[in-house]
N, C-alpha and C positions, 0 to 999 in steps of 0.2 A: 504494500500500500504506500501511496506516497503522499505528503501532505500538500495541502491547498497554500496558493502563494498569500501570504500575509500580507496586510495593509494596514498601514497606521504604521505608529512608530517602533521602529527597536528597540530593542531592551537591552542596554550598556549599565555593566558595571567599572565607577570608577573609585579610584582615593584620593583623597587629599595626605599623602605623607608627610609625615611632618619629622624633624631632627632638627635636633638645637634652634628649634622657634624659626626654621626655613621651612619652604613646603619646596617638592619635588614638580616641575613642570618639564616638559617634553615639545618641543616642534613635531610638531604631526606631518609625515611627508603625503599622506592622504589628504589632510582638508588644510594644509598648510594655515596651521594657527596653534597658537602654546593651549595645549590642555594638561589635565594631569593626567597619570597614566590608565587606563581602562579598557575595555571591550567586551564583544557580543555576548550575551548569552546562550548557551547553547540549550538543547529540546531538554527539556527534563530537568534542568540545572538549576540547583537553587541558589540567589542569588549573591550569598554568602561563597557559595562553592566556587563559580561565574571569576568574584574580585580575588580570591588565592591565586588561583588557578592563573587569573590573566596577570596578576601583579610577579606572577614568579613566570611566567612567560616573557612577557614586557621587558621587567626589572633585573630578577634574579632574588628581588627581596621576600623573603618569607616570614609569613606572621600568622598571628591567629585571632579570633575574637573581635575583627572589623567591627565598628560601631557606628550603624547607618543612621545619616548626618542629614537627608534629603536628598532632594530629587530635582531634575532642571529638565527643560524641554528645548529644543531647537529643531530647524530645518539649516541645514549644513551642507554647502557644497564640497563633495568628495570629485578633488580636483584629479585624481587618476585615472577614476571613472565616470568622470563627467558627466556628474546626477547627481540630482540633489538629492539627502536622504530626511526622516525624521526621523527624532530620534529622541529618547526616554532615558534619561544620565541617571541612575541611583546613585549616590556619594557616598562612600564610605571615608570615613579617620581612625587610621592608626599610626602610631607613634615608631619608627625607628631608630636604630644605631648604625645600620647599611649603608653602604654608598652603592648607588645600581650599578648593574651590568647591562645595557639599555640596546635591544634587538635592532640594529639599524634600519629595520622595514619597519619599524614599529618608531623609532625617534630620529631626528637631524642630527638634535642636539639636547640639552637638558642643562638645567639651573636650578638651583635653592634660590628660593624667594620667599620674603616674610610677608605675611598675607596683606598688610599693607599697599606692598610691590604689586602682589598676584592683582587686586582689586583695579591696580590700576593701568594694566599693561592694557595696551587697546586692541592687540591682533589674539585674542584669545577666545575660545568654542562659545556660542549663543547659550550652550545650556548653563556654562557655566557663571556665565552673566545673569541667568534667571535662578540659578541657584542662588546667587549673590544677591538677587533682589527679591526672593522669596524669606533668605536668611538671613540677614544684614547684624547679627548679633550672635552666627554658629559659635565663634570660639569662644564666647564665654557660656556657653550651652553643654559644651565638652569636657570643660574645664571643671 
């Protein structure tokens, strides 16, 4: 049996990593814009399973016990594939001691940045712009 094509938006698990009061962002060579690190969920996956899974994919960082932080919504042009997608960001934060090991298909490049920074970079993903303005107060929510 095979499944019916989907519509509406994807289901992305991301994090906000955080170390020494920086967070972990990425150049995305897909929608060329800084996100933090994430991706799709797979059939069956729950979404807990989804951010391990992708952040030791992605990063190489491994953790446990993610603490889902919200959610952002975007339409994002994926410039490889030239189409636009939608897309459903669930944000997870946890805390490391890691430096990543960063899959070149998956980043340019990568920076710590203290959320200050992250809020205020301009070429960075729609969802995570709506996360920021659905949460304008996560870190001391965490904290």
């Amino acid at each position: 049996m095979t499944r019916a094509q989907l519509r509406g938006h994807q289901v992305i698990c991301s994090a906000l990593i955080e170390k020494d009061e920086k967070f972990l962002i990425v150049m995305c060579p897909k929608f060329k814009v800084w996100r933090v690190p994430g991706g799709r969920a797979e059939h069956g996956e729950k979404l807990e399973e989804t951010l391990i899974r992708e952040m030791k994919e992605e990063t190489g960082i491994i953790f446990e016990n993610p603490k889902f932080i919200g959610f952002g919504q975007d339409q994002q042009f994926h410039v490889l594939a030239q189409k636009e997608t939608s897309r459903l960001i669930m944000f997870f934060y946890v805390k490391t001691n890691q430096e990543p090991e960063l899959d070149p298909n998956e980043a340019e490049e990568h920076k710590w940045v203290s959320l200050d920074e992250l809020k205020k970079i301009d070429n960075k993903e729609g969802a995570l712009i709506d996360f920021f303005n659905r949460n304008p107060s996560f870190i001391s929510d965490i904290m």
